[in-house]
Backbone bond lengths (Angstrom), bond angles and torsions (degrees), N, CA, C in turn:
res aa  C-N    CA-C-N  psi(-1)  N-CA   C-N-CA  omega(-1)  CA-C   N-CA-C  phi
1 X - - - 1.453 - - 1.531 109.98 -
2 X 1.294 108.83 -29.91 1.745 108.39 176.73 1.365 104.47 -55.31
3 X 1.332 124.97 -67.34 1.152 121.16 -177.42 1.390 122.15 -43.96
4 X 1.586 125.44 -46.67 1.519 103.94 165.33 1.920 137.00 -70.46
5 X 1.319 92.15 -24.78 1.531 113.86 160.46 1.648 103.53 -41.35
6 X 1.695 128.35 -74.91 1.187 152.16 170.64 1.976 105.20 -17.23
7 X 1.262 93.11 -39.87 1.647 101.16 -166.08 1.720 100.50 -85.77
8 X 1.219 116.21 -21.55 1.553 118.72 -169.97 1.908 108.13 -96.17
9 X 1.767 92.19 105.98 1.459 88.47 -168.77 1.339 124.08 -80.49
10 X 1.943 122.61 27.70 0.670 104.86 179.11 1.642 112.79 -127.56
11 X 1.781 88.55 17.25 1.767 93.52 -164.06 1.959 92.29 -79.34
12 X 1.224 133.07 160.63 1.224 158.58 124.67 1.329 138.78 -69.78
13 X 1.540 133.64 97.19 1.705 125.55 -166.13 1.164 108.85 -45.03
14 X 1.938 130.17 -17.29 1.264 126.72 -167.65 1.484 101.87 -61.10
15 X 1.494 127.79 0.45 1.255 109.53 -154.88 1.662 93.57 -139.76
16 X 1.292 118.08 129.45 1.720 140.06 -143.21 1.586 92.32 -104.93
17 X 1.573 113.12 108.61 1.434 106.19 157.33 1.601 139.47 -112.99
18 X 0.881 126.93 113.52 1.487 140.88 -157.78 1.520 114.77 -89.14
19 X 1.266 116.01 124.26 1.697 95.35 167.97 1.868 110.64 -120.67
20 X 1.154 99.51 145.12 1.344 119.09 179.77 1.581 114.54 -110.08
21 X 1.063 136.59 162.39 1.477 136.75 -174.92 1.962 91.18 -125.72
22 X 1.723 100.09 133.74 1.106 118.37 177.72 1.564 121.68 64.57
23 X 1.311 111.78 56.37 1.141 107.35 -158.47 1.851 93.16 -94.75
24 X 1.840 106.88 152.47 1.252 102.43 178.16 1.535 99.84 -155.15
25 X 1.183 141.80 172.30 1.570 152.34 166.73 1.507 119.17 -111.31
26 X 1.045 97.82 118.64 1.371 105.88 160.04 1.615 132.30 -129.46
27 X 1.165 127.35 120.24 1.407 132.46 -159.29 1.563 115.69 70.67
28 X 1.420 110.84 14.63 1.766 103.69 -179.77 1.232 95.57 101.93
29 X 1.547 151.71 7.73 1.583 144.37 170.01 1.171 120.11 -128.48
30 X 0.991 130.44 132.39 1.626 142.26 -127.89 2.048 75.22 -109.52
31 X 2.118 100.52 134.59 1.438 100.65 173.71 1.166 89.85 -140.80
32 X 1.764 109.58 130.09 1.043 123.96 -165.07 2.098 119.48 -99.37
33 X 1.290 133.52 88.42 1.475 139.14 -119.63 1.278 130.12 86.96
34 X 1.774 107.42 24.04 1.212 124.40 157.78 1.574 128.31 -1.72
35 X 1.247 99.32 -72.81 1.573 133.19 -168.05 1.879 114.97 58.93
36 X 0.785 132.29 -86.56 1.124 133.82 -179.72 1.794 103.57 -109.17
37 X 1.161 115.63 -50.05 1.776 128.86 -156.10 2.038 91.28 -73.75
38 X 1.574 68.08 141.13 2.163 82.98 -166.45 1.026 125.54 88.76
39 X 0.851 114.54 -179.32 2.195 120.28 -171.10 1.886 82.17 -112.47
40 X 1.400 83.54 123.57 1.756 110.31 163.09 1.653 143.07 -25.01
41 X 0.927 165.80 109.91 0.993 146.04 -168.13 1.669 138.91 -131.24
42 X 0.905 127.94 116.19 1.838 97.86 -179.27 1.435 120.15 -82.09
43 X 1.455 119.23 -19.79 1.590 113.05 -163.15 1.605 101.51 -157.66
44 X 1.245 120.86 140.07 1.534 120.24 152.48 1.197 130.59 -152.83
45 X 1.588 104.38 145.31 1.956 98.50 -164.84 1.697 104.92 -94.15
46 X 1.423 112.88 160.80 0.917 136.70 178.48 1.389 103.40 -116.91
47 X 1.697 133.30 102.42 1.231 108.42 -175.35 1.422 117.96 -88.11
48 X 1.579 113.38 -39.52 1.347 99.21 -179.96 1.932 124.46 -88.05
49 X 1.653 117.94 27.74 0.770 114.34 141.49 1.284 135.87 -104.75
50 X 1.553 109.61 7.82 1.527 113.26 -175.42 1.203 121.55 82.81
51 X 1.440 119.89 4.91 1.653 107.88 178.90 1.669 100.28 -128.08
52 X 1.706 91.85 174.12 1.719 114.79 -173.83 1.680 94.63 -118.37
53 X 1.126 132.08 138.60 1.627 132.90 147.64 1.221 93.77 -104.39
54 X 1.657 87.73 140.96 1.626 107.30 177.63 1.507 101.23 -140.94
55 X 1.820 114.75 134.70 1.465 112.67 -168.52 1.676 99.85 -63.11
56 X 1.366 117.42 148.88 1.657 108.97 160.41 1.548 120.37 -36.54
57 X 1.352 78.03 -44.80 2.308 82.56 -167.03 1.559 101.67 -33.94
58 X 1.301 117.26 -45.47 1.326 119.98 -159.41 1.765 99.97 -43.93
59 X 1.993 98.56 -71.04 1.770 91.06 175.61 0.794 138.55 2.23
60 X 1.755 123.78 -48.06 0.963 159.04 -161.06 1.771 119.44 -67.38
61 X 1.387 100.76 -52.72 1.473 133.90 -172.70 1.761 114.83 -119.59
62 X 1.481 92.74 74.16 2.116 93.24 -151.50 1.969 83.35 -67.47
63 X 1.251 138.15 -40.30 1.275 103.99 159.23 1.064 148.08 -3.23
64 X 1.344 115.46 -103.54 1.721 139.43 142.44 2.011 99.90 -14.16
65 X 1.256 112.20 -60.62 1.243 113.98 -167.19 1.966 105.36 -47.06
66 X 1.326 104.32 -55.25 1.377 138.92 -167.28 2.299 101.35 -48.84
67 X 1.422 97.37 -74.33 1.322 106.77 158.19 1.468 129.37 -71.16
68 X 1.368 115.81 -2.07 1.868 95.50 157.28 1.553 115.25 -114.66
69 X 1.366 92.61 -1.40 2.124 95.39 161.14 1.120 116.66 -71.54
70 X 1.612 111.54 -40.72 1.601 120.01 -167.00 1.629 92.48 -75.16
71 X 1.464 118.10 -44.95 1.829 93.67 176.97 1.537 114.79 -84.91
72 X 1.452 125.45 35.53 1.419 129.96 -176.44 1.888 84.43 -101.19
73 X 1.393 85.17 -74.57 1.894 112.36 -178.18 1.095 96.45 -55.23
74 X 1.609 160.01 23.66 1.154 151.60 142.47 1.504 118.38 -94.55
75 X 1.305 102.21 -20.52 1.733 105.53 170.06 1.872 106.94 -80.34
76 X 1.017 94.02 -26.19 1.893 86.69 171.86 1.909 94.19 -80.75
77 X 1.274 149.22 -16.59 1.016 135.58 175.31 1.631 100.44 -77.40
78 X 0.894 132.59 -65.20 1.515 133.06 -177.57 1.443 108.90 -47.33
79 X 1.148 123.67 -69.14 1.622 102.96 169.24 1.272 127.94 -47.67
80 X 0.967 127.96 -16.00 1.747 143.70 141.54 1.157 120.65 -55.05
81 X 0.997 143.54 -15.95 0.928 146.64 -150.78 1.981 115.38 -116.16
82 X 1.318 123.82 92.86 1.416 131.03 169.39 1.644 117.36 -12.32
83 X 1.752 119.51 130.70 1.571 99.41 -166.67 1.595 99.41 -79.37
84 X 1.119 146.50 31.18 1.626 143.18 165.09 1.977 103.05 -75.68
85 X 1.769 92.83 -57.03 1.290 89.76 179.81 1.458 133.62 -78.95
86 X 1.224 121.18 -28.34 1.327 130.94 128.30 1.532 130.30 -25.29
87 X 1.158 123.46 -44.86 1.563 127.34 167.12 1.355 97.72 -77.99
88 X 1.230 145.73 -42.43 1.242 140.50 170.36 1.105 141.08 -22.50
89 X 1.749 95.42 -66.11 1.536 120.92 158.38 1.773 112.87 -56.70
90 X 1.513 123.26 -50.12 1.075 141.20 177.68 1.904 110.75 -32.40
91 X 1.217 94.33 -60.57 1.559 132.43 177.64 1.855 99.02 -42.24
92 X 1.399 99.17 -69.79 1.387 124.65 -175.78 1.661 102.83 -39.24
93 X 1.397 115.37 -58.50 1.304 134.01 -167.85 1.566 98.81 -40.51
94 X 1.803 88.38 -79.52 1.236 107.52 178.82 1.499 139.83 -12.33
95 X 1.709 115.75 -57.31 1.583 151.36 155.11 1.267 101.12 -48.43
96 X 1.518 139.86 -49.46 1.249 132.33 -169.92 1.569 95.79 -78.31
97 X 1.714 103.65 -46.39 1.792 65.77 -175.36 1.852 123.18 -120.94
98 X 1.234 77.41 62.02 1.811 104.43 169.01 1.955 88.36 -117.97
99 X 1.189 103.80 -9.39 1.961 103.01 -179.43 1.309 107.10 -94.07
100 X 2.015 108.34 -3.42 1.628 90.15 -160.85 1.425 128.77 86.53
101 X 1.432 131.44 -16.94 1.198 145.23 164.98 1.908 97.59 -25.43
102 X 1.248 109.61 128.28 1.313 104.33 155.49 2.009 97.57 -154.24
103 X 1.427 96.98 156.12 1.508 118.90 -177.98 1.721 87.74 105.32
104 X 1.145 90.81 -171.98 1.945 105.42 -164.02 1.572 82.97 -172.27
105 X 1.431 85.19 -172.92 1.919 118.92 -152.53 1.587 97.65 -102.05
106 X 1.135 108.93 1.69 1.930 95.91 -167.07 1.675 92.10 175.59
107 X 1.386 122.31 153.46 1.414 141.53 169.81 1.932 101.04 -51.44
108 X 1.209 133.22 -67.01 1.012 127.90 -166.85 1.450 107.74 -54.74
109 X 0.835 138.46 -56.37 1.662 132.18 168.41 1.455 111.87 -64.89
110 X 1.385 133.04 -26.08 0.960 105.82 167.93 1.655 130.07 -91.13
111 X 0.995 112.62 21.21 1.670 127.82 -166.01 1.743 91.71 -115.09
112 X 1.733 117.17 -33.43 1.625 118.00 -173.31 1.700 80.01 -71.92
113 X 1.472 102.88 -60.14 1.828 104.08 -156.82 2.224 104.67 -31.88
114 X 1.408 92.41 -58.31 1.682 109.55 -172.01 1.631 98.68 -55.24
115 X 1.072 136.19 -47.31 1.408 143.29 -160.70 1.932 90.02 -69.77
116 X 1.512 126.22 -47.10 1.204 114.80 -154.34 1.473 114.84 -59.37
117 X 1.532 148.60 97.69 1.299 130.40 151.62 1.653 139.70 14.14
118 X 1.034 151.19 127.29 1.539 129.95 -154.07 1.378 84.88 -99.13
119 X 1.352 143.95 -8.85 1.038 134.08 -146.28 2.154 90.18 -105.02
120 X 1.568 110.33 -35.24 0.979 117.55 178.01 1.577 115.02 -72.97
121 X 1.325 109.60 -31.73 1.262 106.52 175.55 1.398 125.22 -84.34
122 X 1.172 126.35 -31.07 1.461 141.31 156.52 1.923 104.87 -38.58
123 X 1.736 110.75 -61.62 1.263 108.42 173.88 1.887 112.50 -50.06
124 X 1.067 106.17 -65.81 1.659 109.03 -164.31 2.074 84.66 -48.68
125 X 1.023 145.42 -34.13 1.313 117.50 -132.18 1.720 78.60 -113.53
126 X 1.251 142.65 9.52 1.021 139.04 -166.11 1.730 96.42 -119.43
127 X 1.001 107.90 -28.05 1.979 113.87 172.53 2.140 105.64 105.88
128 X 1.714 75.64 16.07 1.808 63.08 176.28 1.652 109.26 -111.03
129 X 1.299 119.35 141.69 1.780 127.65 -166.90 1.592 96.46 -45.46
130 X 0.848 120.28 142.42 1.603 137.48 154.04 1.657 108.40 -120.93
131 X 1.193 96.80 134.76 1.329 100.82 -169.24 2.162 110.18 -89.24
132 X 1.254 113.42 -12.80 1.359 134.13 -177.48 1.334 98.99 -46.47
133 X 1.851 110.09 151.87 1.256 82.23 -151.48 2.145 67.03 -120.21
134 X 1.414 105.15 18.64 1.449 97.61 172.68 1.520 126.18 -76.96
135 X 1.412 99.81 -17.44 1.728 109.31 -167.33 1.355 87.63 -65.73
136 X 1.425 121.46 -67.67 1.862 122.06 -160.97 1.245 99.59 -57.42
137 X 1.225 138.76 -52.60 1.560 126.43 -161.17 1.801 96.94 -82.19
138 X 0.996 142.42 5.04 1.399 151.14 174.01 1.658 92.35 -95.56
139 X 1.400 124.13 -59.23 2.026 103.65 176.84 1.275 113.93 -60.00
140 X 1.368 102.30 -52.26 1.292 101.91 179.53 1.948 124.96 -42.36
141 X 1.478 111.73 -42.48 1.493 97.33 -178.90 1.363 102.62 -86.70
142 X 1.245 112.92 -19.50 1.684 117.88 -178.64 1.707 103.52 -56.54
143 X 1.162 116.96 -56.79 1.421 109.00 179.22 1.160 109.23 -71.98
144 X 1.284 141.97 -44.48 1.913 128.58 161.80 1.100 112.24 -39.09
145 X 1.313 132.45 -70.48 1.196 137.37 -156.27 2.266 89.70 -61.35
146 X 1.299 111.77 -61.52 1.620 109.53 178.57 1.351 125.73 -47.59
147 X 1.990 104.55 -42.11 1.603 102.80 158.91 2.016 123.91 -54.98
148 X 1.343 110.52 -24.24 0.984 103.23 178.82 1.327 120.05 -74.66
149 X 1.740 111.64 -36.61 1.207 112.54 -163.89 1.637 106.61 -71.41
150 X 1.471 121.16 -8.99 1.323 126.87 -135.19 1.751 76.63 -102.52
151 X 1.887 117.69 -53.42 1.509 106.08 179.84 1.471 103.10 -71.70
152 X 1.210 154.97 7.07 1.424 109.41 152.97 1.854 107.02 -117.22
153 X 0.942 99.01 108.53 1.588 122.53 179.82 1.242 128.04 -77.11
154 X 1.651 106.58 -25.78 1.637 113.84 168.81 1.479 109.94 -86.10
155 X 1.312 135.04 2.11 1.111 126.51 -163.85 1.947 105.49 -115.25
156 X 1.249 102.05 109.96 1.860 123.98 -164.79 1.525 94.59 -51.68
157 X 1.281 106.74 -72.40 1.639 118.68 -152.07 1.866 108.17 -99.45
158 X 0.611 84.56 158.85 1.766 88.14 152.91 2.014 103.83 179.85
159 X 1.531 121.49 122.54 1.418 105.64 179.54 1.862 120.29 -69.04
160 X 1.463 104.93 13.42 1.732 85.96 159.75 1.571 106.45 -99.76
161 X 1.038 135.77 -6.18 1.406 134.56 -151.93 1.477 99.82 -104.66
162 X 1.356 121.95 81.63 1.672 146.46 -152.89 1.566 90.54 -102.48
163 X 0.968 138.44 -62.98 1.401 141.44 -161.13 1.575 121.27 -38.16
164 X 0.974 106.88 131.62 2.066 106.85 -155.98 1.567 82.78 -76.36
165 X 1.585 98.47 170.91 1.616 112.57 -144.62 1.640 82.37 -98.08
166 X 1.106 140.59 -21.04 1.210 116.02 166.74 1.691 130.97 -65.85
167 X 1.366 87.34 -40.85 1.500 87.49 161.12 1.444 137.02 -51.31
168 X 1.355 94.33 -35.98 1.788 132.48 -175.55 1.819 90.79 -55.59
169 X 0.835 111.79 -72.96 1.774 129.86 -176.72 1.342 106.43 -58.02
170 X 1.375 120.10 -5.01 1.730 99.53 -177.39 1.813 87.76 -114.24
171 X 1.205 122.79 -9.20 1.389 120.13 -163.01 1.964 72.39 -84.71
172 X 1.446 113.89 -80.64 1.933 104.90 -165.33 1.116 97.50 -43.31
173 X 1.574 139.31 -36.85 1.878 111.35 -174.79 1.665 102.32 -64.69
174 X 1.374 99.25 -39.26 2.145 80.06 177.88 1.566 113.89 -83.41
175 X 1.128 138.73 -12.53 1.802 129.81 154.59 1.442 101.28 -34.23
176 X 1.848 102.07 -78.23 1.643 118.21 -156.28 1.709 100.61 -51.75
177 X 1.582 109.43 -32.32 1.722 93.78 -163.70 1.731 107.18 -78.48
178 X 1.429 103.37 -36.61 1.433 117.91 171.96 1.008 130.71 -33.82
179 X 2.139 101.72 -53.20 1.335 99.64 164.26 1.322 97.40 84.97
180 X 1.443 163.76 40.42 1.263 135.34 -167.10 1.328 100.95 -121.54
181 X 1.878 109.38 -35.74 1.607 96.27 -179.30 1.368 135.42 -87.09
182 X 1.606 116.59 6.88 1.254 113.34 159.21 1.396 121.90 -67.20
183 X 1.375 112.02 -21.73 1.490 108.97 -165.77 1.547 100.14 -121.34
184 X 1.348 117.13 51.77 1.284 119.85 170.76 1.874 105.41 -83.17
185 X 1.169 121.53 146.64 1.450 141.95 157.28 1.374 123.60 -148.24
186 X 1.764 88.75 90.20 1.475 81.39 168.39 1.455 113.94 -116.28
């Protein structure tokens, strides 16, 4: 695993990765020998202890492995991340889906996107508080799951990455203008 870690220029050793077999959640806590009981999982961060669990299977599929680290290690970028540029992205969301935008960059945002209420999303995109606590954890994987798609660039297809290609192109014009992952330190 070092060696594929080594290739990802945005991972940091500050940050501890563990793998567990069968990993799943139940009530919001990650159980590691799952087996069937809980909703499924491949990976989850811990931010303020510094680590990622990642199921073994992944090993397996250094692909797959490659793109769900980079959206593991992208949630330690977002909490890093200043609330200007964060509202930024937020902003971004918003416009796409006052455009109708539907599909996303990865399953985890697109399962927050499907989960959000129309009634909640209509509020956030209109400027009035919603108190839901799906909208934030919906940017939040939306930009992991988009930071990921954004580092691997040679790769055409992938079947979670639904989001029409215009959309696709305005998410890398806001990475490149953003600017955020050259100057990552974590």
């Amino acid at each position: 695993m070092n060696r594929l870690l080594a290739r990802l220029p945005y991972y940091r050793s500050a940050i501890q990765i563990l793998a567990g077999r069968d990993l799943g959640e139940k009530g919001r806590r990650l159980i590691v020998g799952a087996g069937e009981s809980g909703s499924r999982m491949h990976a989850a961060s811990f931010l303020r202890l510094g680590r990622i669990v990642i199921d073994e299977e992944l090993l397996k599929q250094p692909r797959e492995l490659a793109r769900i680290l980079y959206h593991e290690i992208f949630h330690f970028v977002w909490a890093r991340l200043g609330n200007p540029t964060r509202l930024s992205y937020e902003n971004m969301l918003r416009r796409e889906i006052a455009l109708g935008a539907r599909g996303e960059l990865g399953w985890p945002s697109e399962a927050k996107k499907l989960a959000l209420r129309q009634r909640a999303v209509a509020a956030r995109c209109a400027g009035r508080l919603d108190r839901n606590r799906l909208w934030p954890e919906y940017v939040c994987e939306s930009f992991c799951d988009s930071a990921a798609w954004f580092c691997l660039p040679s790769w055409r297809r992938h079947r979670e990455w639904t989001l029409k290609p215009r959309f696709r192109e305005q998410r890398r014009r806001w990475f490149q203008m953003a600017d955020v992952l050259p100057r990552l330190q974590l």
